[in-house]
C-alpha positions as CSV (number, residue, x, y, z in Angstrom):
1,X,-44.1,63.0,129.9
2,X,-44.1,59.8,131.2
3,X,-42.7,56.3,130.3
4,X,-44.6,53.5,129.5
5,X,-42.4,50.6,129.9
6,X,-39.3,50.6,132.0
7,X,-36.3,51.5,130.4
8,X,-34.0,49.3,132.7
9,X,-36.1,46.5,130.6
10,X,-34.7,47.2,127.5
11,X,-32.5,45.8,125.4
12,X,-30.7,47.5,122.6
13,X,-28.1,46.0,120.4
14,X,-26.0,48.5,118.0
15,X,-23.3,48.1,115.4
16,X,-20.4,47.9,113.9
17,X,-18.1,50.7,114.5
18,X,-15.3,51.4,117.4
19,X,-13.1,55.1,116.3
20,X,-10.1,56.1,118.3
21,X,-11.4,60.0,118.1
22,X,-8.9,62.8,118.6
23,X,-10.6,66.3,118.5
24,X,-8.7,69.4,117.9
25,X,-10.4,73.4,118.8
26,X,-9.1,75.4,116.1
27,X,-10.5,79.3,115.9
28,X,-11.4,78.8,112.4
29,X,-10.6,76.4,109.1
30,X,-9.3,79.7,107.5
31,X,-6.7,80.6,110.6
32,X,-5.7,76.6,110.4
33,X,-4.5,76.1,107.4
34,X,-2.7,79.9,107.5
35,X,-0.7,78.7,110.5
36,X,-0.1,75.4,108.1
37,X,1.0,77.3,105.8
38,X,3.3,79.2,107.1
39,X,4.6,76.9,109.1
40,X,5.3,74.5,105.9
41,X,6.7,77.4,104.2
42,X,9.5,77.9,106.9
43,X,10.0,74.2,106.8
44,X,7.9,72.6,108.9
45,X,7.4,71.7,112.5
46,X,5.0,71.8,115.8
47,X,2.1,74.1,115.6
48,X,1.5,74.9,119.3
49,X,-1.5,76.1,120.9
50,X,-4.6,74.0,119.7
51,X,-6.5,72.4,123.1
52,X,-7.1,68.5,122.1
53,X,-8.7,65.8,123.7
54,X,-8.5,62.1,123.1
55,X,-11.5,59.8,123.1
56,X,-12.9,56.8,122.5
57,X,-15.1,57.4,119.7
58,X,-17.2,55.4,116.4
59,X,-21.2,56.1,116.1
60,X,-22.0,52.7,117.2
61,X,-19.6,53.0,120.5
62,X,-20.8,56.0,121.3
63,X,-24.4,55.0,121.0
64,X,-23.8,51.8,123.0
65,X,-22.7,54.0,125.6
66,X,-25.3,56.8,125.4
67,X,-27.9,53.9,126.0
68,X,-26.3,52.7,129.0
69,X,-26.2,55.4,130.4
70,X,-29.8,56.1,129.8
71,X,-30.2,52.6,131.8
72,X,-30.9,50.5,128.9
73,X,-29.2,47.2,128.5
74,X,-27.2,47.3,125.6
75,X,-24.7,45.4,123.3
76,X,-22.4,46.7,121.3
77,X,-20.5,44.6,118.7
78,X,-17.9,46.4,117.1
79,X,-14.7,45.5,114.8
80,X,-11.2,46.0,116.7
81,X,-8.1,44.7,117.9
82,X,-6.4,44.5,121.0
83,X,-6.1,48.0,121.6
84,X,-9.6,48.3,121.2
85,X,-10.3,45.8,123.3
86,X,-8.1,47.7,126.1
87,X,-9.8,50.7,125.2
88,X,-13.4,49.1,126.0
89,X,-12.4,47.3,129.1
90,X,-14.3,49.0,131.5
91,X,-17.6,49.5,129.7
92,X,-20.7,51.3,131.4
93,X,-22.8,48.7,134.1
94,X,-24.8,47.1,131.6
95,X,-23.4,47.5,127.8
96,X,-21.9,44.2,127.3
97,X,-19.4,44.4,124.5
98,X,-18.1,42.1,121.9
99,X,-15.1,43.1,119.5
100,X,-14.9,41.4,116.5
101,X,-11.2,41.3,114.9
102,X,-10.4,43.7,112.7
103,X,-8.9,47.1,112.3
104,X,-10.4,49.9,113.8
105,X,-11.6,53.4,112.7
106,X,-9.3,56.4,113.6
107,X,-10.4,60.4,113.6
108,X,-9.4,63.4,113.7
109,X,-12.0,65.9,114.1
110,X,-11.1,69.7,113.7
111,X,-14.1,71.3,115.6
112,X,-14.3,75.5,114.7
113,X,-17.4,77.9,114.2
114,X,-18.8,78.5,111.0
115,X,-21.2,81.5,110.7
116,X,-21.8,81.3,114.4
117,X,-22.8,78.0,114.2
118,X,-20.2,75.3,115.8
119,X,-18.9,72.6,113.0
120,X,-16.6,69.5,112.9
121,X,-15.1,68.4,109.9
122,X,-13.3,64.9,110.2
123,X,-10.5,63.2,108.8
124,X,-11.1,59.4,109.0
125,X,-9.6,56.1,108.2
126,X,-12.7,53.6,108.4
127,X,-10.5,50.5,109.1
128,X,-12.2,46.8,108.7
129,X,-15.8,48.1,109.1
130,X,-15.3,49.6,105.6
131,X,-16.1,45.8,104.7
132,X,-18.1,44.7,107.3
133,X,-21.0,42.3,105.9
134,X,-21.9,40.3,109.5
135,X,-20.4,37.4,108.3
136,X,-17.8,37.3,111.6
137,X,-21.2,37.5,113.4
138,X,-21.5,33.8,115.7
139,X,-24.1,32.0,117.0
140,X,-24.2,33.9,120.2
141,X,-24.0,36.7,119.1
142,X,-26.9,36.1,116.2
143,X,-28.9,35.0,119.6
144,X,-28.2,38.6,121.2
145,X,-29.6,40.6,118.4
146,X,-32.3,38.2,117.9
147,X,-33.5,38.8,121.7
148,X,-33.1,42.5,121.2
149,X,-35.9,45.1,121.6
150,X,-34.4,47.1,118.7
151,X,-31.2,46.4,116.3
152,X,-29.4,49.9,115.7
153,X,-27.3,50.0,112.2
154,X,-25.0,52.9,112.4
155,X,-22.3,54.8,110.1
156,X,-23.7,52.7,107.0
157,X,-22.1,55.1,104.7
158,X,-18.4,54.4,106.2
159,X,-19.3,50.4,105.2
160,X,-19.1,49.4,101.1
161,X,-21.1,46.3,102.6
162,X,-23.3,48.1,104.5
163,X,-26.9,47.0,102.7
164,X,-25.4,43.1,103.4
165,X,-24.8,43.8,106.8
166,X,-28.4,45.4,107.2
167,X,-30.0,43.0,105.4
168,X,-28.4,40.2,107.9
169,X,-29.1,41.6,111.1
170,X,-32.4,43.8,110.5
171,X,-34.3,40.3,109.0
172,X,-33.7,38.3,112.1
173,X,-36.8,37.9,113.7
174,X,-37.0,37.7,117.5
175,X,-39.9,38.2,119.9
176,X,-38.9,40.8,121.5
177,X,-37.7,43.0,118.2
178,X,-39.7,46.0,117.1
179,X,-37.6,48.9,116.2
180,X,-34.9,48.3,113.9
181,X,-33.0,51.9,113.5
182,X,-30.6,53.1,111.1
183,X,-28.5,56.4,111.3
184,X,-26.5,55.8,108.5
185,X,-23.9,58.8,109.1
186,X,-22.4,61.5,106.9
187,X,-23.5,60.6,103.3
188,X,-20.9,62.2,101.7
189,X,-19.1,60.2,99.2
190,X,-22.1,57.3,99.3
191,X,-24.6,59.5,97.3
192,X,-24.4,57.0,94.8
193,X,-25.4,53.9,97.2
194,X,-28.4,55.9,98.7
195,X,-31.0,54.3,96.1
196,X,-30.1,51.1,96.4
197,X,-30.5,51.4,99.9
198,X,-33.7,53.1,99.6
199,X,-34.8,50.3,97.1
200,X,-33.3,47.0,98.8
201,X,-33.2,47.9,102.5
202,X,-35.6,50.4,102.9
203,X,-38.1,49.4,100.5
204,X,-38.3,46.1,101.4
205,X,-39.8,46.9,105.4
206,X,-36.6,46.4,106.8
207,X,-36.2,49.5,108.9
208,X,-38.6,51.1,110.8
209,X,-37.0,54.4,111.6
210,X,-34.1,56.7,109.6
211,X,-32.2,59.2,111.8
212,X,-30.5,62.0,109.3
213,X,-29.2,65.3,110.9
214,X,-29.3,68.4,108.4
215,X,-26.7,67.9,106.0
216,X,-27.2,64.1,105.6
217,X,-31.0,64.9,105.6
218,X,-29.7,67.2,102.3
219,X,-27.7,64.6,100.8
220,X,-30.3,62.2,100.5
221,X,-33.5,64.2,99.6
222,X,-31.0,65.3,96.4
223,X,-30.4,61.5,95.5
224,X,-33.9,60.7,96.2
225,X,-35.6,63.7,93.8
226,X,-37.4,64.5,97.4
227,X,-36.7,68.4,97.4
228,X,-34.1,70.9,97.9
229,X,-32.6,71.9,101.6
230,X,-30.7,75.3,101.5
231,X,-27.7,76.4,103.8
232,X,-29.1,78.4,105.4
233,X,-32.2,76.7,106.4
234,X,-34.9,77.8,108.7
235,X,-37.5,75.1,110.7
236,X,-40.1,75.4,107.5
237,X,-37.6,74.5,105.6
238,X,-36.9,71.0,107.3
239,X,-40.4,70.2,107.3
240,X,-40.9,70.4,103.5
241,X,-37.8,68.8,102.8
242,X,-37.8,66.1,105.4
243,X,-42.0,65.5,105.0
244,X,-40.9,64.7,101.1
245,X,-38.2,62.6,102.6
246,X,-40.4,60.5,104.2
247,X,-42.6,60.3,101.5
248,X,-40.4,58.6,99.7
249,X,-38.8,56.6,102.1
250,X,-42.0,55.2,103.8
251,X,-40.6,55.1,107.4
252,X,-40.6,57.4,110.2
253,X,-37.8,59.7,109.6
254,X,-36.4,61.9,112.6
255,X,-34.2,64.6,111.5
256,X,-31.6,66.5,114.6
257,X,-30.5,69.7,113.9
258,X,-28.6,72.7,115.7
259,X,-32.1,74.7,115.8
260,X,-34.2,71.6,116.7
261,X,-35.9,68.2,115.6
262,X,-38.4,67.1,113.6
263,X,-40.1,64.0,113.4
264,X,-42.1,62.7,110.3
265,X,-44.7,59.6,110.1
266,X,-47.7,58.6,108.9
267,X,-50.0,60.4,111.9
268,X,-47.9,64.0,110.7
269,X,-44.7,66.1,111.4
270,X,-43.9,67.2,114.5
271,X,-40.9,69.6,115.5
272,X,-39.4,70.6,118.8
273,X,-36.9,73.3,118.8
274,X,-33.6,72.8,120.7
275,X,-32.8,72.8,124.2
276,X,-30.3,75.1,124.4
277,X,-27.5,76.7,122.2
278,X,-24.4,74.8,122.3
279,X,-20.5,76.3,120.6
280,X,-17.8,74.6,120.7
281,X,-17.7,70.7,121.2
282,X,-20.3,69.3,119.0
283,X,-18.6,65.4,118.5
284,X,-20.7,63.0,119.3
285,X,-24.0,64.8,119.6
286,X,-25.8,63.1,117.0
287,X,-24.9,59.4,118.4
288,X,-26.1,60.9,122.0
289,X,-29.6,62.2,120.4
290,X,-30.2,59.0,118.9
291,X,-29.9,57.2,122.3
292,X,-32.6,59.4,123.5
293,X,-34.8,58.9,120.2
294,X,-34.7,55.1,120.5
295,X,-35.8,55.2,123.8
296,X,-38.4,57.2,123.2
297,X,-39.6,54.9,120.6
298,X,-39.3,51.8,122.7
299,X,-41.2,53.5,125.3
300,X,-44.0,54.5,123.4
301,X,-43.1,58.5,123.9
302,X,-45.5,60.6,122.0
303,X,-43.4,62.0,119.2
304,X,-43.2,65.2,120.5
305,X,-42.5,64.1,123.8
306,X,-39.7,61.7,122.6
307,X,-37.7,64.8,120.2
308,X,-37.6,66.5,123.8
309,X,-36.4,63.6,125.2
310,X,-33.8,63.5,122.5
311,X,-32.9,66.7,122.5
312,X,-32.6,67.0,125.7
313,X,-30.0,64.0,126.0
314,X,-27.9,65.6,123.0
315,X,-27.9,69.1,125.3
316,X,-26.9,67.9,128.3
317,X,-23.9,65.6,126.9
318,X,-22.4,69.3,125.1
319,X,-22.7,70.8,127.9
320,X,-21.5,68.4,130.8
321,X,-19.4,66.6,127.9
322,X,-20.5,63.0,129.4
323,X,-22.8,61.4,128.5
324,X,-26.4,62.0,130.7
325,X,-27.5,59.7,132.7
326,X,-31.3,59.2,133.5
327,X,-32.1,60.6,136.6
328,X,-30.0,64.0,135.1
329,X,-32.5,63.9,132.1
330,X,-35.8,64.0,134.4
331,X,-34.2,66.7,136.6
332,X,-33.4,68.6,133.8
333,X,-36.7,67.9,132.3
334,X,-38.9,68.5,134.9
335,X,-36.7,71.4,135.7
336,X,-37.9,73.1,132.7
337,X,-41.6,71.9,133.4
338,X,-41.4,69.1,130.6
339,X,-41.6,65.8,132.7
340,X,-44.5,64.9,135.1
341,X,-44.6,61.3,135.2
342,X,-42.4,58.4,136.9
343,X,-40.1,57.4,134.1
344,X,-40.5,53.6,135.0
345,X,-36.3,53.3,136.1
Protein backbone atom coordinates (compact mmCIF):
# COMPACT_ATOMS: atom_id res chain seq x y z
CA UNK A 1 0.00 0.00 0.00
CA UNK A 2 1.22 3.20 -0.69
CA UNK A 3 -0.05 6.84 -1.16
CA UNK A 4 -0.10 8.59 -4.13
CA UNK A 5 -0.51 12.11 -3.18
CA UNK A 6 0.23 13.52 0.25
CA UNK A 7 -2.43 13.48 2.61
CA UNK A 8 -1.17 16.65 4.59
CA UNK A 9 -2.28 18.24 0.90
CA UNK A 10 -5.65 17.66 1.35
CA UNK A 11 -8.43 19.45 1.86
CA UNK A 12 -11.74 18.12 3.05
CA UNK A 13 -14.72 20.11 3.97
CA UNK A 14 -17.81 18.21 5.80
CA UNK A 15 -21.23 19.09 7.08
CA UNK A 16 -23.66 20.16 8.90
CA UNK A 17 -24.01 18.43 12.16
CA UNK A 18 -22.43 19.10 15.87
CA UNK A 19 -24.31 16.30 18.79
CA UNK A 20 -23.65 16.69 22.42
CA UNK A 21 -23.33 12.57 22.69
CA UNK A 22 -23.91 10.91 25.98
CA UNK A 23 -23.35 7.04 25.83
CA UNK A 24 -24.71 4.77 28.45
CA UNK A 25 -23.20 0.62 28.75
CA UNK A 26 -26.26 -1.17 29.64
CA UNK A 27 -25.93 -5.33 29.81
CA UNK A 28 -28.77 -5.64 27.69
CA UNK A 29 -32.10 -3.51 26.28
CA UNK A 30 -34.12 -6.38 28.08
CA UNK A 31 -32.27 -5.93 31.67
CA UNK A 32 -32.79 -1.84 30.99
CA UNK A 33 -36.07 -1.40 30.77
CA UNK A 34 -36.63 -4.24 33.77
CA UNK A 35 -34.68 -2.02 36.07
CA UNK A 36 -37.04 0.84 34.48
CA UNK A 37 -39.67 -0.82 35.36
CA UNK A 38 -39.34 -1.65 38.47
CA UNK A 39 -37.93 1.23 39.49
CA UNK A 40 -41.17 3.33 38.03
CA UNK A 41 -43.23 0.85 39.69
CA UNK A 42 -41.88 1.77 43.22
CA UNK A 43 -42.13 5.35 42.22
CA UNK A 44 -39.37 6.37 40.63
CA UNK A 45 -35.81 7.57 41.13
CA UNK A 46 -31.84 7.06 40.26
CA UNK A 47 -31.00 3.84 38.61
CA UNK A 48 -27.29 3.48 39.71
CA UNK A 49 -24.69 1.50 38.18
CA UNK A 50 -24.58 2.23 34.31
CA UNK A 51 -20.71 3.43 33.29
CA UNK A 52 -21.37 6.72 30.94
CA UNK A 53 -19.32 8.93 29.15
CA UNK A 54 -19.84 12.35 27.70
CA UNK A 55 -18.70 13.43 24.27
CA UNK A 56 -18.66 15.69 21.74
CA UNK A 57 -20.44 13.94 19.07
CA UNK A 58 -22.72 14.62 15.38
CA UNK A 59 -21.45 12.51 12.12
CA UNK A 60 -20.04 15.55 10.55
CA UNK A 61 -17.99 16.55 13.91
CA UNK A 62 -16.81 13.52 14.30
CA UNK A 63 -15.68 13.10 10.75
CA UNK A 64 -14.08 16.54 10.76
CA UNK A 65 -12.05 15.23 13.46
CA UNK A 66 -11.22 11.75 12.17
CA UNK A 67 -9.70 13.62 9.06
CA UNK A 68 -7.55 15.69 11.05
CA UNK A 69 -6.30 13.38 12.69
CA UNK A 70 -5.51 11.43 9.66
CA UNK A 71 -3.41 14.78 8.73
CA UNK A 72 -5.86 16.06 6.31
CA UNK A 73 -6.85 19.72 6.33
CA UNK A 74 -10.32 19.91 7.12
CA UNK A 75 -13.32 22.24 7.71
CA UNK A 76 -16.09 21.60 9.43
CA UNK A 77 -19.19 23.83 9.37
CA UNK A 78 -21.71 22.79 11.69
CA UNK A 79 -25.00 24.46 13.24
CA UNK A 80 -24.68 25.46 17.11
CA UNK A 81 -24.64 27.89 19.71
CA UNK A 82 -22.45 29.12 22.20
CA UNK A 83 -22.07 26.01 24.01
CA UNK A 84 -21.10 24.50 20.93
CA UNK A 85 -18.90 26.87 20.15
CA UNK A 86 -17.19 26.26 23.77
CA UNK A 87 -17.35 22.69 23.08
CA UNK A 88 -15.22 23.06 19.75
CA UNK A 89 -12.71 25.56 21.00
CA UNK A 90 -9.80 23.57 20.84
CA UNK A 91 -10.18 21.78 17.53
CA UNK A 92 -7.47 19.28 16.23
CA UNK A 93 -4.19 21.31 14.44
CA UNK A 94 -5.67 21.69 11.20
CA UNK A 95 -9.69 21.34 11.21
CA UNK A 96 -10.69 24.91 11.10
CA UNK A 97 -14.28 25.15 12.30
CA UNK A 98 -17.12 27.45 11.63
CA UNK A 99 -20.49 27.15 13.71
CA UNK A 100 -23.32 28.40 12.18
CA UNK A 101 -26.23 29.61 14.69
CA UNK A 102 -28.58 27.35 15.52
CA UNK A 103 -29.58 24.63 17.91
CA UNK A 104 -27.65 21.71 18.23
CA UNK A 105 -28.24 17.96 18.12
CA UNK A 106 -28.34 16.05 21.48
CA UNK A 107 -27.89 11.99 22.05
CA UNK A 108 -28.24 9.53 24.10
CA UNK A 109 -26.91 6.33 22.91
CA UNK A 110 -27.65 3.14 25.00
CA UNK A 111 -24.74 0.87 23.68
CA UNK A 112 -25.49 -3.28 24.74
CA UNK A 113 -24.84 -6.65 22.83
CA UNK A 114 -27.19 -8.13 20.69
CA UNK A 115 -26.64 -11.75 19.59
CA UNK A 116 -23.03 -11.26 20.38
CA UNK A 117 -22.76 -8.56 18.19
CA UNK A 118 -22.24 -4.93 20.01
CA UNK A 119 -25.35 -2.41 19.09
CA UNK A 120 -26.27 1.30 19.86
CA UNK A 121 -29.56 2.41 19.69
CA UNK A 122 -29.99 6.35 20.03
CA UNK A 123 -32.32 8.66 21.29
CA UNK A 124 -31.87 12.00 19.41
CA UNK A 125 -33.14 15.46 19.18
CA UNK A 126 -31.76 16.75 15.67
CA UNK A 127 -31.96 20.47 16.64
CA UNK A 128 -31.63 23.30 13.66
CA UNK A 129 -29.87 20.85 11.26
CA UNK A 130 -33.35 19.23 11.00
CA UNK A 131 -33.83 22.32 8.53
CA UNK A 132 -30.67 23.00 7.36
CA UNK A 133 -30.80 24.00 3.51
CA UNK A 134 -27.10 26.09 3.23
CA UNK A 135 -28.83 29.07 3.06
CA UNK A 136 -26.73 30.50 6.39
CA UNK A 137 -23.74 29.44 4.20
CA UNK A 138 -21.51 33.06 3.39
CA UNK A 139 -19.29 33.97 0.92
CA UNK A 140 -16.26 32.65 2.71
CA UNK A 141 -17.45 29.94 3.51
CA UNK A 142 -18.97 29.15 -0.23
CA UNK A 143 -15.10 29.86 -1.12
CA UNK A 144 -13.87 27.04 1.39
CA UNK A 145 -15.95 24.33 -0.09
CA UNK A 146 -15.39 25.53 -3.50
CA UNK A 147 -11.42 25.05 -2.88
CA UNK A 148 -12.10 21.73 -1.34
CA UNK A 149 -10.61 18.40 -2.56
CA UNK A 150 -13.95 16.66 -1.64
CA UNK A 151 -17.31 18.03 -0.02
CA UNK A 152 -18.64 15.37 2.58
CA UNK A 153 -22.68 15.53 3.17
CA UNK A 154 -23.37 13.67 6.31
CA UNK A 155 -26.52 12.54 8.50
CA UNK A 156 -28.80 13.57 5.42
CA UNK A 157 -31.56 11.58 6.88
CA UNK A 158 -31.62 13.74 10.31
CA UNK A 159 -32.20 17.03 7.65
CA UNK A 160 -36.04 17.46 6.03
CA UNK A 161 -33.86 19.86 3.73
CA UNK A 162 -31.32 17.68 3.17
CA UNK A 163 -31.55 17.19 -0.94
CA UNK A 164 -31.40 21.44 -0.93
CA UNK A 165 -28.57 21.42 1.13
CA UNK A 166 -26.77 18.71 -1.22
CA UNK A 167 -27.85 20.23 -4.12
CA UNK A 168 -26.14 23.61 -2.95
CA UNK A 169 -22.88 22.57 -1.83
CA UNK A 170 -22.22 19.29 -4.08
CA UNK A 171 -22.85 21.71 -7.50
CA UNK A 172 -20.24 24.15 -6.67
CA UNK A 173 -17.53 23.68 -8.93
CA UNK A 174 -13.96 24.36 -7.77
CA UNK A 175 -10.57 23.12 -9.20
CA UNK A 176 -9.57 21.33 -6.80
CA UNK A 177 -13.09 19.27 -6.12
CA UNK A 178 -13.34 15.60 -7.09
CA UNK A 179 -15.01 13.58 -4.58
CA UNK A 180 -18.20 14.73 -3.33
CA UNK A 181 -19.26 11.94 -0.45
CA UNK A 182 -22.47 11.36 1.11
CA UNK A 183 -23.05 9.06 4.30
CA UNK A 184 -26.39 9.93 4.78
CA UNK A 185 -26.91 8.11 8.34
CA UNK A 186 -29.49 5.83 9.78
CA UNK A 187 -32.44 5.84 7.19
CA UNK A 188 -34.88 5.02 9.52
CA UNK A 189 -37.88 7.14 9.42
CA UNK A 190 -36.61 8.85 5.78
CA UNK A 191 -37.54 5.68 3.74
CA UNK A 192 -39.89 7.71 2.04
CA UNK A 193 -37.28 10.56 0.88
CA UNK A 194 -34.78 7.82 -0.39
CA UNK A 195 -36.15 8.10 -4.12
CA UNK A 196 -36.22 11.45 -4.42
CA UNK A 197 -32.78 11.49 -3.36
CA UNK A 198 -31.83 8.74 -5.60
CA UNK A 199 -33.70 10.59 -8.52
CA UNK A 200 -32.74 14.40 -7.83
CA UNK A 201 -29.33 14.16 -6.12
CA UNK A 202 -28.09 10.99 -7.04
CA UNK A 203 -29.37 10.76 -10.45
CA UNK A 204 -28.38 13.90 -11.57
CA UNK A 205 -24.14 13.14 -11.10
CA UNK A 206 -24.03 14.93 -8.04
CA UNK A 207 -22.30 12.49 -5.78
CA UNK A 208 -19.66 10.41 -6.54
CA UNK A 209 -19.58 7.99 -3.66
CA UNK A 210 -22.49 6.64 -1.04
CA UNK A 211 -21.26 5.20 2.30
CA UNK A 212 -24.17 2.86 3.95
CA UNK A 213 -23.27 0.48 6.79
CA UNK A 214 -25.53 -2.75 7.08
CA UNK A 215 -28.76 -1.73 8.23
CA UNK A 216 -28.88 1.62 6.19
CA UNK A 217 -27.49 -0.47 3.29
CA UNK A 218 -30.97 -2.56 4.03
CA UNK A 219 -33.19 0.29 4.22
CA UNK A 220 -32.39 1.58 1.03
CA UNK A 221 -31.99 -1.50 -1.31
CA UNK A 222 -36.00 -2.12 0.10
CA UNK A 223 -36.96 1.56 -1.16
CA UNK A 224 -35.00 1.19 -4.17
CA UNK A 225 -36.55 -2.53 -5.33
CA UNK A 226 -32.54 -3.41 -5.28
CA UNK A 227 -32.88 -6.80 -3.26
CA UNK A 228 -33.46 -8.19 0.12
CA UNK A 229 -30.62 -8.10 3.06
CA UNK A 230 -31.47 -10.60 5.93
CA UNK A 231 -30.52 -10.20 9.68
CA UNK A 232 -28.48 -12.34 9.88
CA UNK A 233 -26.35 -11.72 6.89
CA UNK A 234 -23.24 -13.35 5.82
CA UNK A 235 -20.30 -11.48 3.34
CA UNK A 236 -22.29 -13.09 0.02
CA UNK A 237 -25.05 -11.66 1.20
CA UNK A 238 -23.72 -7.89 1.09
CA UNK A 239 -22.32 -8.42 -2.15
CA UNK A 240 -25.62 -9.30 -3.92
CA UNK A 241 -27.49 -6.80 -2.13
CA UNK A 242 -25.03 -3.95 -2.25
CA UNK A 243 -23.81 -4.92 -6.19
CA UNK A 244 -27.78 -4.37 -6.93
CA UNK A 245 -27.47 -1.26 -4.85
CA UNK A 246 -25.07 0.17 -6.96
CA UNK A 247 -26.70 -0.82 -9.88
CA UNK A 248 -29.30 1.32 -9.24
CA UNK A 249 -27.59 4.09 -7.76
CA UNK A 250 -24.87 4.50 -10.46
CA UNK A 251 -22.03 5.51 -8.01
CA UNK A 252 -19.52 3.80 -6.14
CA UNK A 253 -21.07 2.53 -3.06
CA UNK A 254 -18.87 1.35 0.00
CA UNK A 255 -20.74 -0.46 2.48
CA UNK A 256 -18.96 -0.91 6.51
CA UNK A 257 -20.04 -3.64 8.40
CA UNK A 258 -19.05 -5.51 11.83
CA UNK A 259 -17.71 -8.54 9.63
CA UNK A 260 -16.00 -6.29 6.95
CA UNK A 261 -16.35 -3.85 3.91
CA UNK A 262 -17.26 -3.97 0.54
CA UNK A 263 -16.76 -1.77 -2.06
CA UNK A 264 -18.82 -1.67 -5.42
CA UNK A 265 -18.03 0.24 -8.87
CA UNK A 266 -17.95 0.02 -12.24
CA UNK A 267 -14.36 -2.00 -12.45
CA UNK A 268 -16.27 -4.83 -9.67
CA UNK A 269 -16.86 -5.57 -5.99
CA UNK A 270 -14.33 -5.89 -3.72
CA UNK A 271 -14.52 -6.94 0.05
CA UNK A 272 -12.12 -6.89 2.91
CA UNK A 273 -13.06 -8.49 6.09
CA UNK A 274 -12.61 -6.62 9.34
CA UNK A 275 -9.67 -5.87 11.32
CA UNK A 276 -10.42 -7.16 14.36
CA UNK A 277 -13.52 -7.91 16.58
CA UNK A 278 -14.58 -5.05 18.54
CA UNK A 279 -17.69 -5.31 21.83
CA UNK A 280 -18.68 -2.79 23.59
CA UNK A 281 -18.24 0.93 22.39
CA UNK A 282 -19.17 1.02 18.81
CA UNK A 283 -20.31 5.11 18.68
CA UNK A 284 -18.77 6.78 16.25
CA UNK A 285 -17.21 3.95 14.25
CA UNK A 286 -18.85 4.53 11.11
CA UNK A 287 -17.90 8.53 11.02
CA UNK A 288 -14.18 7.19 11.80
CA UNK A 289 -14.28 4.54 8.77
CA UNK A 290 -15.46 7.11 6.47
CA UNK A 291 -12.42 9.36 7.26
CA UNK A 292 -10.26 6.49 6.25
CA UNK A 293 -12.47 5.78 2.98
CA UNK A 294 -12.20 9.33 1.78
CA UNK A 295 -8.70 9.28 2.01
CA UNK A 296 -8.35 6.49 0.34
CA UNK A 297 -10.23 7.86 -2.42
CA UNK A 298 -8.40 11.15 -2.70
CA UNK A 299 -5.24 9.25 -2.65
CA UNK A 300 -5.92 7.11 -5.37
CA UNK A 301 -5.86 3.76 -2.94
CA UNK A 302 -6.73 0.67 -4.88
CA UNK A 303 -10.13 -0.22 -3.54
CA UNK A 304 -9.03 -2.97 -1.72
CA UNK A 305 -6.26 -1.25 -0.43
CA UNK A 306 -8.44 1.77 0.72
CA UNK A 307 -11.41 -0.72 2.72
CA UNK A 308 -8.13 -1.81 4.72
CA UNK A 309 -7.29 1.55 5.14
CA UNK A 310 -10.73 2.17 6.43
CA UNK A 311 -11.17 -0.50 8.35
CA UNK A 312 -8.28 -0.22 9.90
CA UNK A 313 -8.98 3.44 11.06
CA UNK A 314 -12.55 2.33 12.46
CA UNK A 315 -10.53 -0.62 14.56
CA UNK A 316 -8.09 1.23 15.98
CA UNK A 317 -10.47 4.23 17.18
CA UNK A 318 -12.79 1.11 19.22
CA UNK A 319 -10.13 -0.03 20.55
CA UNK A 320 -7.86 3.03 21.72
CA UNK A 321 -11.35 4.98 21.78
CA UNK A 322 -9.49 8.23 20.08
CA UNK A 323 -9.38 8.71 17.15
CA UNK A 324 -6.02 7.18 15.07
CA UNK A 325 -3.68 9.29 13.99
CA UNK A 326 -1.58 8.56 10.85
CA UNK A 327 1.65 7.34 11.85
CA UNK A 328 -0.59 4.74 14.32
CA UNK A 329 -2.38 3.51 11.05
CA UNK A 330 0.96 2.58 9.16
CA UNK A 331 2.40 1.03 12.31
CA UNK A 332 -0.54 -0.90 12.72
CA UNK A 333 -0.59 -1.59 9.02
CA UNK A 334 2.62 -2.57 8.38
CA UNK A 335 2.46 -4.41 11.56
CA UNK A 336 0.18 -6.74 10.11
CA UNK A 337 2.22 -6.86 6.69
CA UNK A 338 -0.37 -4.63 4.88
CA UNK A 339 1.61 -1.34 4.21
CA UNK A 340 4.93 -1.19 2.23
CA UNK A 341 5.17 2.20 0.84
CA UNK A 342 5.85 5.85 2.25
CA UNK A 343 2.39 7.15 2.85
CA UNK A 344 3.46 10.71 1.49
CA UNK A 345 2.84 12.61 5.25
Amino acid sequence: MGFRRKISDLKVSVLPDFFFDRIISVPSFKHLFRQVELKAASGGGNLRGFSQIELRGGNATNLAYALASLSVKTRLYCVGDEHTQTALANPPRNCRVKVIHGKPGYTTALEFSLNDKPVNVMISDVGDIGDFNGRRLDRNDIMGLKKSDCVALVNWSSNRKGNALASKIFGLKGRNRRLNFLDPADLAGAEGRIKVLSKEIIGRGLVDVVSLNENETRIMARALSAGRLPGNYNKQDLLRVSGRLKDVLGVTLDVHTPIGSVSSTDLGQTWVRASGKITGFVTGAGDVWDAGDIVGHLVDLPAQERLLFANASAYLYLKNRKMPALKQMTTFLVGRNRLSLKTGG
